[in-house]
KOLFI-397971 format. One record per residue (C-alpha): residue number from 1; residue in three letters; x, y, z. Coordinates in Angstrom, 1 decimal. Example, Ala and Ser with C-alpha at 12.3 -4.5 7.8 and 13.67 -1.06 7.14 Angstrom:
2
(1 Ala (12.3 -4.5 7.8)) (2 Ser (13.7 -1.1 7.1)) 
//
This chain:
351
(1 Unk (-29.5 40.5 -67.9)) (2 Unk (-33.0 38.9 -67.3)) (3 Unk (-31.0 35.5 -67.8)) (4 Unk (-28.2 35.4 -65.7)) (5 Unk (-30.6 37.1 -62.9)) (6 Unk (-32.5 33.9 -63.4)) (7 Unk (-29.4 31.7 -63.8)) (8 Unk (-28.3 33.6 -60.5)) (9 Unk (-31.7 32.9 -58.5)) (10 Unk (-31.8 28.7 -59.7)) (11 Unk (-28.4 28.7 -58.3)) (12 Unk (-29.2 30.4 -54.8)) (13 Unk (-32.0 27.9 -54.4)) (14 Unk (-30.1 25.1 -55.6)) (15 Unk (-28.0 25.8 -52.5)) (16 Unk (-30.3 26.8 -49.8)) (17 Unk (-32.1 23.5 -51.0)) (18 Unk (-28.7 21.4 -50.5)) (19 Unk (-28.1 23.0 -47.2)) (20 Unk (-31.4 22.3 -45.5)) (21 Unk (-31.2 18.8 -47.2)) (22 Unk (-27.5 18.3 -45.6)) (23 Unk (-28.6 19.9 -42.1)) (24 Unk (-31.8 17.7 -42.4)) (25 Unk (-29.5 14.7 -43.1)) (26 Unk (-27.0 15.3 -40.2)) (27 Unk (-29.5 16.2 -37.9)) (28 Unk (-31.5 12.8 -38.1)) (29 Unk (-28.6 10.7 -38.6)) (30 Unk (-25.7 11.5 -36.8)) (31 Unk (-27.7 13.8 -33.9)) (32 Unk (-26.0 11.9 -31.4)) (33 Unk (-22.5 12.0 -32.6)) (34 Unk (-23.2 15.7 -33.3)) (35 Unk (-24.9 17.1 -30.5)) (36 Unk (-23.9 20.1 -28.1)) (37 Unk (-21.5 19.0 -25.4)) (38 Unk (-20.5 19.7 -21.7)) (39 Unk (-18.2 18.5 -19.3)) (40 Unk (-18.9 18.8 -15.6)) (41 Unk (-17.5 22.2 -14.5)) (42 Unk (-16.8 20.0 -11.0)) (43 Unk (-13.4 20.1 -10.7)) (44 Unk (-10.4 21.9 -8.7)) (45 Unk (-6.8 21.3 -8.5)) (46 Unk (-5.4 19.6 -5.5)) (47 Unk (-1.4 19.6 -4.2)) (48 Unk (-1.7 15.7 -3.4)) (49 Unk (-4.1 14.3 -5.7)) (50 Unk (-3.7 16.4 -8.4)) (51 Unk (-7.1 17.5 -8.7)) (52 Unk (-10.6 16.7 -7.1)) (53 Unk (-14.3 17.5 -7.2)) (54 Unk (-15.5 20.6 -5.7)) (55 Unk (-17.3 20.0 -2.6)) (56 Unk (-21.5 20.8 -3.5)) (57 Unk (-20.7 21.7 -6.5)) (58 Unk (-23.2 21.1 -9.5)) (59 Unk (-23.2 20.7 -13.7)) (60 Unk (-24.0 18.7 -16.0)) (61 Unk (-22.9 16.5 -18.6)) (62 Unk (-23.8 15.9 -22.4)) (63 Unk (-21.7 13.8 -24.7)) (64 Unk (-22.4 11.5 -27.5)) (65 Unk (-24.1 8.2 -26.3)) (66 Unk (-24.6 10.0 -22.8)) (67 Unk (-27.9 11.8 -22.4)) (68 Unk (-28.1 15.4 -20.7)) (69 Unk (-27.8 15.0 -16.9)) (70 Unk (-27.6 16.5 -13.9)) (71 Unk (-24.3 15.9 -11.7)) (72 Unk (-24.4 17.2 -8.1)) (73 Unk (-21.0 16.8 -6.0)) (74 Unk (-21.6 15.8 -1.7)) (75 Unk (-20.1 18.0 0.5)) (76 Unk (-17.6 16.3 1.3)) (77 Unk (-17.0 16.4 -2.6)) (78 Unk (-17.2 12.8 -3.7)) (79 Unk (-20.0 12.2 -6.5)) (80 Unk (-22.5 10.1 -3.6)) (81 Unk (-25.4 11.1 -1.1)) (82 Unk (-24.1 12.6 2.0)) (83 Unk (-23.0 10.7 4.1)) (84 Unk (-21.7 11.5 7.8)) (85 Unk (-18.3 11.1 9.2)) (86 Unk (-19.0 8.8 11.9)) (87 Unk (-20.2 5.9 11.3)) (88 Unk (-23.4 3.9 13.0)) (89 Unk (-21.6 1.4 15.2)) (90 Unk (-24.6 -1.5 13.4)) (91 Unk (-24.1 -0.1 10.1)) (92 Unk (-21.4 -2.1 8.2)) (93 Unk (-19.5 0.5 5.7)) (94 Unk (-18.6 0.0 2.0)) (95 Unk (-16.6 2.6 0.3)) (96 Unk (-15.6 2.2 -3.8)) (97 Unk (-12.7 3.6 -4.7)) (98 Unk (-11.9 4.1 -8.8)) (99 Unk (-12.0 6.0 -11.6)) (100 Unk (-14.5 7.0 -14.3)) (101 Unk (-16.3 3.6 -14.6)) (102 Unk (-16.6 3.9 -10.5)) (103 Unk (-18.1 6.9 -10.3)) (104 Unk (-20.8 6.9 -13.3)) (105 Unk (-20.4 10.6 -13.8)) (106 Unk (-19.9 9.4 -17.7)) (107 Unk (-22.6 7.4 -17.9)) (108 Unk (-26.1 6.9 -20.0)) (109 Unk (-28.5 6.7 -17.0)) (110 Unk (-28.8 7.4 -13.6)) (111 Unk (-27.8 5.1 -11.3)) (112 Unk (-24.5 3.4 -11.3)) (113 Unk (-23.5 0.5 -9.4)) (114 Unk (-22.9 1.7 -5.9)) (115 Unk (-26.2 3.5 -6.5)) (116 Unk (-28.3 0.0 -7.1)) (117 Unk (-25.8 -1.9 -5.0)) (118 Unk (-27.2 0.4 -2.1)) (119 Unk (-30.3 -0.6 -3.5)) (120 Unk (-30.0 -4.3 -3.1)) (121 Unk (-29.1 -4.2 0.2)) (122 Unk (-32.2 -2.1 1.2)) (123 Unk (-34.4 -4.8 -0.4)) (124 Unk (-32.3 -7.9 1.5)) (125 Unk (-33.1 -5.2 4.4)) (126 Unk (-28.9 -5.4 5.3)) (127 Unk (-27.2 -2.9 7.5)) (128 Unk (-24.7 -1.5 5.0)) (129 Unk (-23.9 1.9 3.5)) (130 Unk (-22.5 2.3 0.2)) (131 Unk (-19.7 5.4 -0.4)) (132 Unk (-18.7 6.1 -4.0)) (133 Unk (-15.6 8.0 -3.5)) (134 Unk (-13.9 7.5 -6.8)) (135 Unk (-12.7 10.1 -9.2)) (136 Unk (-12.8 10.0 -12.7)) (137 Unk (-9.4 11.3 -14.9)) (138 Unk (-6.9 9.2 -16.6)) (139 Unk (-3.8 7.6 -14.1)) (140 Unk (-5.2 7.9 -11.1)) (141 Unk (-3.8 4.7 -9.4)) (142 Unk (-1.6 6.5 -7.1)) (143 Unk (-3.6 9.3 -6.0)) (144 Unk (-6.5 7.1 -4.9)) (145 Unk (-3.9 5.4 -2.9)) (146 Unk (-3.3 8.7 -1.2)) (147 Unk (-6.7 9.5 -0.8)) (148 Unk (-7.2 6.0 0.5)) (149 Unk (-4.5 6.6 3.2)) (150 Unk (-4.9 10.2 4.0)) (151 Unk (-8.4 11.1 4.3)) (152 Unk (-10.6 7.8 3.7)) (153 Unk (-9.5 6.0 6.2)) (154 Unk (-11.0 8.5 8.5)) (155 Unk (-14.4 7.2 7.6)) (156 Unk (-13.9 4.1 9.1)) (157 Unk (-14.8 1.7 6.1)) (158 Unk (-15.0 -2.0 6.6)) (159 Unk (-14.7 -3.0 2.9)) (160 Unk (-12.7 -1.3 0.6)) (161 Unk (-13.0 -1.9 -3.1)) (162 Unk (-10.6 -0.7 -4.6)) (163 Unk (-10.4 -0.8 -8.9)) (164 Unk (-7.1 0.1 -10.8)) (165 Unk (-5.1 -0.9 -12.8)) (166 Unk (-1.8 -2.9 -12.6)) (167 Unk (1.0 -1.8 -12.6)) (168 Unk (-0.4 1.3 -10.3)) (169 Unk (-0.7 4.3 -12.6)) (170 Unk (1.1 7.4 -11.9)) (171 Unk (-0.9 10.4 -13.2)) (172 Unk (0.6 13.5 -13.8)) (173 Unk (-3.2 15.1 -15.3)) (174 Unk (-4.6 18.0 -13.4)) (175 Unk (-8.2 19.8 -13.7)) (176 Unk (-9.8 23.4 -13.7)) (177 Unk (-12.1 25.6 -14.6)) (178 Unk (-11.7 28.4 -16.7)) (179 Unk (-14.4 30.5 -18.2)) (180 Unk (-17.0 27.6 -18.4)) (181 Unk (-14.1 25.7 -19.6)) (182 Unk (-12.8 22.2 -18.6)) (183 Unk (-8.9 22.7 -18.4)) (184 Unk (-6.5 19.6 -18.4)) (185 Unk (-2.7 20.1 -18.3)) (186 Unk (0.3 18.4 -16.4)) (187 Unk (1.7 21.9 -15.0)) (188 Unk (1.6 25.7 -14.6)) (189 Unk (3.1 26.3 -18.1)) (190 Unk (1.2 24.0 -19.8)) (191 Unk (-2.1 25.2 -17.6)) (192 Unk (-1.6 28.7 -19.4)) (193 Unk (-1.4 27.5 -22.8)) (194 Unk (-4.7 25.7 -21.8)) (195 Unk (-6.0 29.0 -20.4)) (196 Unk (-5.0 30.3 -23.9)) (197 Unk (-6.5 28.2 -25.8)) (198 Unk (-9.9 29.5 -24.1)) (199 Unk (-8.9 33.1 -24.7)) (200 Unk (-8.4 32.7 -28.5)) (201 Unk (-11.3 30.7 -29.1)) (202 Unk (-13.5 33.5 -27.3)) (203 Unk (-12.5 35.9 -30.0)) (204 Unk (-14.1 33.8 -32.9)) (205 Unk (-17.4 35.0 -32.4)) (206 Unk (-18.1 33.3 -36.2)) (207 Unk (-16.5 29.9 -36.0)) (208 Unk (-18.9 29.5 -32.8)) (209 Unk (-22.0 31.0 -33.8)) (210 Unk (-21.6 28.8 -37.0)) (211 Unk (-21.0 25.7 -35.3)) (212 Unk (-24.2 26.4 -32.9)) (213 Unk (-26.0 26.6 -35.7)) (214 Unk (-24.9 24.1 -38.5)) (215 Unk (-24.7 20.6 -38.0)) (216 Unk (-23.5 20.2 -41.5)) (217 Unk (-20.5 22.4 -40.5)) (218 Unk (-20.5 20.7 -37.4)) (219 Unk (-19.5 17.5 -39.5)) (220 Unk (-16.7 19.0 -41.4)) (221 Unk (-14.6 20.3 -38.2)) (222 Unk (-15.1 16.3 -37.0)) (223 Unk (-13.3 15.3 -39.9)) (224 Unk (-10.8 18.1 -39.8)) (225 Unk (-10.4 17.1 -35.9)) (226 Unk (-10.2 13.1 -37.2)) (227 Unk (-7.9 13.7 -40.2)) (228 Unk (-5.2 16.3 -38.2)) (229 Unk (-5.8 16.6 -35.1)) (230 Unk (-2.8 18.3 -34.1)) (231 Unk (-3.0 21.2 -36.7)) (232 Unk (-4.2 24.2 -35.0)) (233 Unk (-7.4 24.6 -36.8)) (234 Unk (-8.4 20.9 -35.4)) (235 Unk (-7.1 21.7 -32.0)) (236 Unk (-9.9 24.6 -31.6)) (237 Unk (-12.4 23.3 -32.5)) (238 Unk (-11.9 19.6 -30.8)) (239 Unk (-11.8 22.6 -27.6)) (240 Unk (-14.8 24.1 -28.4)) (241 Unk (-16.3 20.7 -29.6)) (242 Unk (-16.0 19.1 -26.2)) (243 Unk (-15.9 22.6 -24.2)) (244 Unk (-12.6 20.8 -22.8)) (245 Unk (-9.2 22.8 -22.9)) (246 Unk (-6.1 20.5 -23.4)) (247 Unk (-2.8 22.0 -23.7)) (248 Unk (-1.1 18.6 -24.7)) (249 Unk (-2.6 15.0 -25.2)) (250 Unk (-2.3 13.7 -21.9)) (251 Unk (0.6 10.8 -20.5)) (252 Unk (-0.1 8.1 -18.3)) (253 Unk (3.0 6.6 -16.4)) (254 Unk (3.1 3.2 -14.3)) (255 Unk (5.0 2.1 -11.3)) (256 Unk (6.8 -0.7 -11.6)) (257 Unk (5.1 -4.5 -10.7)) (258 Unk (7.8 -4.7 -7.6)) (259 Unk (7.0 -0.9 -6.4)) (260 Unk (3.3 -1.0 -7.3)) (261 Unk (3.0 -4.6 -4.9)) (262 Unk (5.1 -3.3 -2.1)) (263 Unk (2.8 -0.2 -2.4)) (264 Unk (-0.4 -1.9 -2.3)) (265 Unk (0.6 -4.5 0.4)) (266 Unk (1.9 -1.1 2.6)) (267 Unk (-1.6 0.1 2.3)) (268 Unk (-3.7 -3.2 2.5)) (269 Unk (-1.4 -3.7 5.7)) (270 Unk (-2.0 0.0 7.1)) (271 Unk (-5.8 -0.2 6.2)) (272 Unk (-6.2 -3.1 8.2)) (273 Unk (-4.8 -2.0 11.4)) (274 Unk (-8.2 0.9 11.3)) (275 Unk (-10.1 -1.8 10.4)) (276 Unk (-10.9 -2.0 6.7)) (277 Unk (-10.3 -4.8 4.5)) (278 Unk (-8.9 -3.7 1.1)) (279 Unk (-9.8 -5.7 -1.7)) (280 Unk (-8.7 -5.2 -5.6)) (281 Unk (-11.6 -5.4 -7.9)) (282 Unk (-11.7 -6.0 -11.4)) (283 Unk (-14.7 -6.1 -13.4)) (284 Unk (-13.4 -7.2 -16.7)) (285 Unk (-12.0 -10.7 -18.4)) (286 Unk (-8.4 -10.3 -17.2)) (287 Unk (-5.4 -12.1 -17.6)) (288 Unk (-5.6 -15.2 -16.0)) (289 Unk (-2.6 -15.0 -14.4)) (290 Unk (-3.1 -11.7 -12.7)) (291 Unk (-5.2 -12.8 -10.2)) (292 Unk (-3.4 -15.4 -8.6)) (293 Unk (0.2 -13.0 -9.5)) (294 Unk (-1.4 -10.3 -6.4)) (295 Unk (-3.2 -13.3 -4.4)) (296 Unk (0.7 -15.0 -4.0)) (297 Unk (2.1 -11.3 -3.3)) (298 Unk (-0.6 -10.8 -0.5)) (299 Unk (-2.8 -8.6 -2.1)) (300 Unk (-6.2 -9.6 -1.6)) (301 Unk (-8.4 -9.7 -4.9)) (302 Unk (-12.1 -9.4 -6.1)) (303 Unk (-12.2 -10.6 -9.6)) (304 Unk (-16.0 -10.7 -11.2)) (305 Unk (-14.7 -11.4 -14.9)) (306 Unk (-17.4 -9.9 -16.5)) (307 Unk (-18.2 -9.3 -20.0)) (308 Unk (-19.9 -6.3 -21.5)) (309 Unk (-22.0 -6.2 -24.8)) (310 Unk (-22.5 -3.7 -26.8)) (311 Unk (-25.9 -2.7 -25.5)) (312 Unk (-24.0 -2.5 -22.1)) (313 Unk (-21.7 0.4 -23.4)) (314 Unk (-22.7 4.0 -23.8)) (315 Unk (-22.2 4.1 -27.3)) (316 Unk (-20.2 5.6 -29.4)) (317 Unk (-18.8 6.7 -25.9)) (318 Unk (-16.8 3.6 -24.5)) (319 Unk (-18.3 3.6 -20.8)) (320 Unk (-20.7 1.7 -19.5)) (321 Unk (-24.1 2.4 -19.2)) (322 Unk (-26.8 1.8 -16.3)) (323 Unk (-27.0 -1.5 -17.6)) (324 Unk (-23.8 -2.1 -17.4)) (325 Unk (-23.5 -1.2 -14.1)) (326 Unk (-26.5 -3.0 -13.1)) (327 Unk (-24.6 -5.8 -14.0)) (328 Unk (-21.7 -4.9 -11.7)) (329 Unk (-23.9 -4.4 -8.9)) (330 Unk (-25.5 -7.8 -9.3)) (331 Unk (-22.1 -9.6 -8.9)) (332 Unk (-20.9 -7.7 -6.3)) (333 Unk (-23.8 -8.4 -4.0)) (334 Unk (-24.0 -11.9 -5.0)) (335 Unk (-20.0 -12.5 -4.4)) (336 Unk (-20.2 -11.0 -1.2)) (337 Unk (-23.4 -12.9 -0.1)) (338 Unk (-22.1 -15.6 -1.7)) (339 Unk (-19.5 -16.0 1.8)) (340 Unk (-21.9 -14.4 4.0)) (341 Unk (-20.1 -11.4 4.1)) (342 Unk (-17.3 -12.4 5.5)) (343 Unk (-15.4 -9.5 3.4)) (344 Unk (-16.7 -7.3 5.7)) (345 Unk (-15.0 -8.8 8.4)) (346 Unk (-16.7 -8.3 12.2)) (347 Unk (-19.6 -6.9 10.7)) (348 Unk (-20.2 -9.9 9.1)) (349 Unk (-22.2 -11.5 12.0)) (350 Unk (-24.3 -8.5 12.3)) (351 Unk (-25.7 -8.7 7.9)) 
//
């Protein structure tokens, strides 16, 4: 009896010693990958755009290779300062229009580029306002084109920089919030099952209280979510994981190249009758026939072909960081310098 006590007791420690060894090991060397996560609880559905930020609201964000911020929506709910609806009659007005890499919300830092391109225009001591009215979410080409249309234009921006992709992407992605949780989903059917999802996984008082605590555990549902993630098991705890409900993986559709040109040259050409100039911006090495493929349909282009390293990205997320958007800002203000401003059309004399 004294034996297999003993035997019993070596084997208990044996284990408690592998466990603090693997929750040591996961800790230090995959803390990042690891770590608690949130999404922005920032988001409402919308009947034309499909969903947008909640005017002054607040959260914060936490994701692998994206440090623990603070996130604070204007009033006018567009991640920027406050800004007023009329505009200074000496001030000249830029407004960025995009998605996720626009707006910096999923970002390692805290400025992104319309942030220190504000900043370089202070210092040059240039009459210009920067608006960052981009929305993050996957296909949202056509909605920004909406938004650009319907309520922007209101604001009275001379420059419009507009980044998207092409052909114009037609999203189909909504957003809410539900119990602390990020919903996605395409409809109302699907926006229940999301809703569902939530409900089930608030029952499983275990499962969570073990995952809070075990980053060894923590490990093993990121394999189960890599190795099958579309077996139950994998989808709840990728929802718990990323606090981010998703009844189905999402879709993204396109316009064609003949609709999405006749669509952007409608809007260049109604923009420009308020007095904006709309200009397509791309960032990135592109095609090098893309360029001059919109220039010879009329659509007027900013292309800064730039090219990110590593230490650019927020890794092992894929956006870029405040580097990275330092680098943005940079050739945006020296591009439009470069003309003396003439993208900003009669404001131009006043820079």
């Amino acid at each position: 009896m004294m034996r297999s006590y003993k035997f019993i007791k070596i084997v208990f420690l044996v284990l408690i010693v592998g466990i603090g060894c693997s929750e040591l090991f996961f800790r230090i060397w995959y803390r990042e990958e690891l770590k608690n996560q949130e999404p922005p609880l920032i988001f409402q559905p919308d009947s034309l755009y499909g969903y947008r930020h909640i005017p002054s609201s607040e959260g914060y964000i936490s994701k692998p290779g994206i440090g623990k911020r603070h996130i604070k929506i204007n009033s006018k709910g567009f991640y920027s300062p406050e800004f007023s609806t009329e505009k200074k009659a000496d001030v000249a007005r830029i407004m960025i229009v995009g998605a996720s890499f626009a707006t910096g919300i999923y970002m390692d830092g805290e400025k992104n580029y319309a942030v220190q391109l504000q900043e370089r225009f202070d210092q040059a001591k240039k009459k210009v306002e920067i608006i960052n009215c981009s929305m993050d979410g996957q296909g949202r080409g056509l909605a920004n084109l909406q938004l650009l249309t319907a309520e922007l234009s209101g604001y009275k921006p001379d420059l419009i920089l507009l980044e998207m992709s092409f052909p114009i992407s037609l999203g189909v992605m909504q957003r809410a919030i539900y119990k602390n949780y990020l919903l996605t989903y395409t409809n109302d059917s699907t926006k229940i099952k999301a809703q569902n999802l939530v409900d089930e996984l608030e029952g499983k008082t275990f499962f969570k209280t073990l995952y809070d605590l075990s980053y060894t555990y923590r490990a093993v549902c990121r394999e189960t979510i890599n190795k099958n993630s579309f077996s139950r098991e994998a989808v709840l705890m990728r929802a718990y994981r990323d606090k981010t409900s998703r009844a189905s993986e999402m879709e993204e559709f396109y316009l064609t190249t003949k609709k999405s040109v006749e669509l952007l040259k409608s809007t260049q050409e109604q923009l420009a009758k308020n007095g904006s100039n709309l200009q397509v911006v791309s960032y990135y090495t592109e095609k090098n026939n893309l360029q001059s493929y919109l220039n010879e349909n009329g659509i007027h282009t900013l292309f800064l072909n730039l090219e990110f390293k590593p230490e650019d990205i927020s890794l092992p997320d894929s956006h870029i960081n405040e580097r990275g958007h330092a680098l943005i800002a940079t050739a945006l203000y020296d591009t439009l310098a470069h003309d003396h401003f003439s993208l900003l059309s009669h404001k131009a004399n006043q820079l």
